[in-house]
C-alpha positions in Angstrom: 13.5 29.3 3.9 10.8 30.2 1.3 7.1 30.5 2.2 5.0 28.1 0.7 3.4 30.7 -1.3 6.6 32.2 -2.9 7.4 28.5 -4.3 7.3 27.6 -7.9 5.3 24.2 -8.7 8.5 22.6 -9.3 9.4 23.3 -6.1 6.0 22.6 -4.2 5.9 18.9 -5.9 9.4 17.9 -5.0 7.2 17.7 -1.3 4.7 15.4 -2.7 4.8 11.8 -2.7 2.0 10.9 -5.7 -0.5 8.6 -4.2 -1.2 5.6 -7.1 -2.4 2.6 -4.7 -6.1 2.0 -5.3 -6.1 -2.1 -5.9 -9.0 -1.4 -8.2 -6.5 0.5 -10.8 -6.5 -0.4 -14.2 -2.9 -0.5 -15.8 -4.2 2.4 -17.7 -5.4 4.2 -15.0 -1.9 3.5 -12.8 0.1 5.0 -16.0 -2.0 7.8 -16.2 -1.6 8.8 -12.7 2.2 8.0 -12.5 2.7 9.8 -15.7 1.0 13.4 -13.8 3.5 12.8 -11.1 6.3 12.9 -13.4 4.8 16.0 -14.9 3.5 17.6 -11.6 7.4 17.4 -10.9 6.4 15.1 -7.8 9.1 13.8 -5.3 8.1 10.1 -5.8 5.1 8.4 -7.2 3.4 5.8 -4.5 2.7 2.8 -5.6 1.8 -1.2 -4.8 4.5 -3.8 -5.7 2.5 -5.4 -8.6 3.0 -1.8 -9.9 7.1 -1.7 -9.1 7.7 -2.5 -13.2 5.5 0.0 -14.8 6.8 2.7 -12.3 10.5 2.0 -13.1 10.0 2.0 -16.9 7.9 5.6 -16.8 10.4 7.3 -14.4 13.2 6.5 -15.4 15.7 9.2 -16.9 12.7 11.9 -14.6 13.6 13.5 -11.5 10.9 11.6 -10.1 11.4 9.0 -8.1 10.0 5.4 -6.6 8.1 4.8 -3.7 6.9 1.2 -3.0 4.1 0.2 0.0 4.4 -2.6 1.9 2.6 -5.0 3.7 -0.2 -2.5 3.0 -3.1 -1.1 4.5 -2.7 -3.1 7.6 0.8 -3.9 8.9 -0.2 -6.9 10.7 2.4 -9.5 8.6 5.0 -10.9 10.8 8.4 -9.6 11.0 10.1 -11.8 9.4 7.5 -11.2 6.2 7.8 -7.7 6.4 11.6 -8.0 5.7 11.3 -10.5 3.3 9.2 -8.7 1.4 11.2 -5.4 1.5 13.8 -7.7 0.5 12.1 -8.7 -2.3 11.6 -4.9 -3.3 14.6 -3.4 -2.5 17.1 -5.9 -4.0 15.9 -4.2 -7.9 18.3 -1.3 -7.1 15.6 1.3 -8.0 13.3 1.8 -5.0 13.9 5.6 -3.6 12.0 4.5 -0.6 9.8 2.0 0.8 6.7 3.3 3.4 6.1 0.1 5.5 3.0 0.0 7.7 4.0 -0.4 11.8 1.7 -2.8 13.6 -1.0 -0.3 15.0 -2.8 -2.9 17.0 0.7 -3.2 18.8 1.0 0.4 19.2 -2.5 0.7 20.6 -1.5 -2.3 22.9 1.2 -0.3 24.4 3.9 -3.2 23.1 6.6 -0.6 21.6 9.4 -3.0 22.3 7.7 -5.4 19.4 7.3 -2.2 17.2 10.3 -1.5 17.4 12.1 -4.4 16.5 9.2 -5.1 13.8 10.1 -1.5 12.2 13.9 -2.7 12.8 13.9 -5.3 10.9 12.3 -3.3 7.8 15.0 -0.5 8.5 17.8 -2.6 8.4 16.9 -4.5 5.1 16.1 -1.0 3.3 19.4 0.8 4.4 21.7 -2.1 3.1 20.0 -1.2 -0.5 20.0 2.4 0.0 16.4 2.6 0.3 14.6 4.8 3.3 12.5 4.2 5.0 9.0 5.7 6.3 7.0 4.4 8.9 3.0 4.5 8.8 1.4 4.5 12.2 -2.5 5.1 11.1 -2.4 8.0 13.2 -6.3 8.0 13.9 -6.9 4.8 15.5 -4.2 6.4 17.8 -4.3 9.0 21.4 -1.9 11.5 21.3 0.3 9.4 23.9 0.5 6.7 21.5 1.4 8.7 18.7 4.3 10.1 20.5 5.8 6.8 21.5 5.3 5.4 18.3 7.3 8.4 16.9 10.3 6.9 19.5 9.7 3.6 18.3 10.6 4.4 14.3 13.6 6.7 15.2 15.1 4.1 17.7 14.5 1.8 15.0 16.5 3.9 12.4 13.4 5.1 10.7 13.7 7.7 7.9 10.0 9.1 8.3 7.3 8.7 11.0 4.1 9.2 8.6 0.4 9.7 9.6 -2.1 7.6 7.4 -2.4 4.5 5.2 -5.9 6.7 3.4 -7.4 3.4 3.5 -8.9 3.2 7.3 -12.2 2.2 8.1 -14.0 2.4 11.5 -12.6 5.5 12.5 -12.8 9.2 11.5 -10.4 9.6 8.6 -8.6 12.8 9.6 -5.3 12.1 8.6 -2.3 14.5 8.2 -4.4 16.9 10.1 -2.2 20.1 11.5 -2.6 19.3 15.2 -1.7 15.7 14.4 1.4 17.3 12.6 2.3 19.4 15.7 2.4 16.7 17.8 5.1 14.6 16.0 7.0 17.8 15.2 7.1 18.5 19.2 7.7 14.5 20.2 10.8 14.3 16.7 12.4 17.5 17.3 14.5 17.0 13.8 15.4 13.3 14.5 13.2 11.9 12.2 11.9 13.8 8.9 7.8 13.9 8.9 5.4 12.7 6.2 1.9 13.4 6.4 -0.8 11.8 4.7 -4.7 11.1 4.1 -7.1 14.5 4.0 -4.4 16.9 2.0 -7.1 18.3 -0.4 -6.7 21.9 -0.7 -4.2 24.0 -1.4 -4.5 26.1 1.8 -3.9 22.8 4.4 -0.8 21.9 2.0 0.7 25.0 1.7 0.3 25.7 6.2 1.8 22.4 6.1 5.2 23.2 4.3 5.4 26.1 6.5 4.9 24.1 9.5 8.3 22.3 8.6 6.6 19.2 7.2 8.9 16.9 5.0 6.6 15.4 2.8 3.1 15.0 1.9 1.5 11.9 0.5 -1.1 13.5 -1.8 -4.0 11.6 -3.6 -4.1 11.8 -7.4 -7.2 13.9 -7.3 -6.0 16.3 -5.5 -2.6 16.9 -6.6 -3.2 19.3 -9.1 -5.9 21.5 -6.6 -2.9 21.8 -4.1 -0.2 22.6 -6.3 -2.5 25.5 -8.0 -3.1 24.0 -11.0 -6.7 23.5 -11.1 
């Protein structure tokens, strides 16, 4: 495998998921930033449902592809709304993948039975459209011990990704994909799952350890896309 240095940009992108999900985003402002993913040759562009149409006309014939939240920042719908709404997503036919957010009060309650059946029923909607599926534990609210039964939780529940951060906490210490976080999941997936991290990838020095850690994917901010690929 490449270091992360000896990669072209093309290459380096196709490990970034484009973050577009600030609720404050004009429509101008969401086709600006979905338009640099497609040119920063980005894996996916992240985006909120209400932004599912503009995404599918701008990427379409591009190698980039569709991510859609849901039941974002918090994760606290029920179950049966959280499949409903994937539902809703997944049944276009053009979603690449859908980052759903686990119940992180539940995790911190030590209830992983009722994660993992919430995550479940996410999973099991998704995969009948060909849609996969990563799983957003808001890894800061969390200990270490939580982290890595949460980690259990989303690959007993079929899970595509376990991933770190929403980028939208408040009342805690916005760390995010941080490297020791990182390590941990690495050590508690051992290759069963693949690994996003996101929230605090700013610099291009914390994305590029990253790849070379083994890391999957990286949700990047739109700011900081260019800075970490090299570009700026």
């Amino acid at each position: 495998m490449k270091e992360a240095t000896e990669m072209t940009v093309e290459e380096l992108g196709m490990y970034i998921d484009q973050s577009v999900l600030k609720p404050d985003f004009t429509e101008a402002e969401i086709r600006k930033y979905i338009q640099e993913g497609i040119n920063y040759h980005c894996a996916t562009v992240c985006i909120n449902p209400s932004s599912l149409d503009i995404a599918a006309e701008m990427t379409k014939n591009t190698k980039t592809k569709i991510c859609v939240v849901c039941d974002f920042p918090f994760g606290t719908s029920t179950t049966a709304s959280k499949a409903l709404q994937a539902e809703e997503y997944c049944k276009r036919g053009d979603i690449y993948e859908l980052d759903i957010v686990a119940n992180f009060g539940w995790i911190r309650s030590g209830k992983y039975d009722d994660v993992t059946t919430d995550i479940k029923a996410v999973v099991d909607v998704c995969h009948k459209y060909g849609t996969a599926v990563k799983v957003i534990f808001e890894t800061d609210t969390l200990n270490e011990e939580q982290v890595r039964q949460a980690c259990e939780c989303a690959i007993t529940a079929g899970a595509d990704f376990v991933k770190t951060s929403t980028g939208f906490i408040t009342g805690y210490e916005s760390n995010g994909a941080t490297n020791e976080v990182i390590k941990i999941m690495m050590d508690q997936c051992k290759g069963r799952i693949k690994i996003k991290g996101s929230g605090g990838i700013r610099t291009r020095d914390h994305f590029l350890e990253l790849i070379d850690m083994g890391i999957d994917r990286m949700g990047v901010g739109y700011k900081s896309t260019p800075t970490v690929l090299g570009l700026k």
